[in-house]
N, C-alpha and C positions, 0 to 999 in steps of 0.2 A: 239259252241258259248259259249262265259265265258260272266256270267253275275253275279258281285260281288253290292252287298246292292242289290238297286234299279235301279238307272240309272247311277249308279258311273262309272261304266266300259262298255260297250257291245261291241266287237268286232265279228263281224265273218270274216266269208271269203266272202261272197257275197260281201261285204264292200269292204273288202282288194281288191277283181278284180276289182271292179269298180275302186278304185284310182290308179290301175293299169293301167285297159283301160283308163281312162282319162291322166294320164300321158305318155304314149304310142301315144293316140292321138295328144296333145298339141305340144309332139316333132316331130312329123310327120307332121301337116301343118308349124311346124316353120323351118324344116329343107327342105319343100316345097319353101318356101320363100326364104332362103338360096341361094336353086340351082338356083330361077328364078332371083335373083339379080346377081349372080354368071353372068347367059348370058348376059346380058345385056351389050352392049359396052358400057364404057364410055365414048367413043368419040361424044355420042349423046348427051350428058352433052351440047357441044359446046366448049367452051372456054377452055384454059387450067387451070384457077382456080378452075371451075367447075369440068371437066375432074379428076383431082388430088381429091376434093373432093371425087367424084361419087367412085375413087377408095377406097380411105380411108375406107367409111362405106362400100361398098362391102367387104374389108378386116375382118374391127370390127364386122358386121354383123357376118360374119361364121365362125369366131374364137369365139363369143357371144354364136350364134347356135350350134357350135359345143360344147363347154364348157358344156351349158345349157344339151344337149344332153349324153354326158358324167355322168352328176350326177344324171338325170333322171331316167338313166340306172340303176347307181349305187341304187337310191332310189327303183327302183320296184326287183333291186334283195335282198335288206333288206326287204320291204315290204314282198315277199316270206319266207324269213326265218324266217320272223314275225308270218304270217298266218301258218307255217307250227308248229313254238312251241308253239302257241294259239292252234291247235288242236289238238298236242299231252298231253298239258296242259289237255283240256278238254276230253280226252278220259282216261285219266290218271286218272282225276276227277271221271269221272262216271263208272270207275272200281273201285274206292274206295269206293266210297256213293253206288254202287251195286252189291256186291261182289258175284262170283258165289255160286248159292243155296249149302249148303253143306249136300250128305246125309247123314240123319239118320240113324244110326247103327239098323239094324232088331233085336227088342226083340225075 
């Protein structure tokens, strides 16, 4: 965990997985909804104005989800590379501020 002045910076990893899991989650009930529009005939729409609608947003929907999906990805695999040079940052850190004891030469 880096923690610069007071409350200037705090990151850790706890953090980092959690905006992981929640973005993980988010794309998962939205790409839920996706598939369950995805079945739906549009022929139940009724008319064919309706019908051509129903398809339309079934189309924008999961090009929307998919897209969404796509950069979320992309975001939790930065986020990892995030979390991973925050902690070698901070191990880097407390090998400097605690340097191995060194012995004393025996008088």
């Amino acid at each position: 965990m880096i923690n610069v002045g007071r409350s200037d910076l705090h990151v850790s990893g706890a953090v980092l997985d959690e905006v992981r899991a929640a973005l993980t989650s988010v794309t998962a009930a939205l790409d839920a909804a996706r598939r369950a529009v995805a079945r739906v005939d549009p022929a139940v729409a009724g008319a064919a104005p309706l019908v051509d609608q129903a398809e339309a947003f079934a189309a924008s929907w999961g090009y929307g989800i998919t897209q969404l999906g796509q950069h979320t990805q992309q975001c939790i695999a930065e986020l990892s590379k995030i979390a991973a040079a925050f902690e070698e940052t901070d191990r880097q850190l407390a090998a400097a501020l605690h340097p191995a004891k060194r012995k004393e030469p025996k008088s």
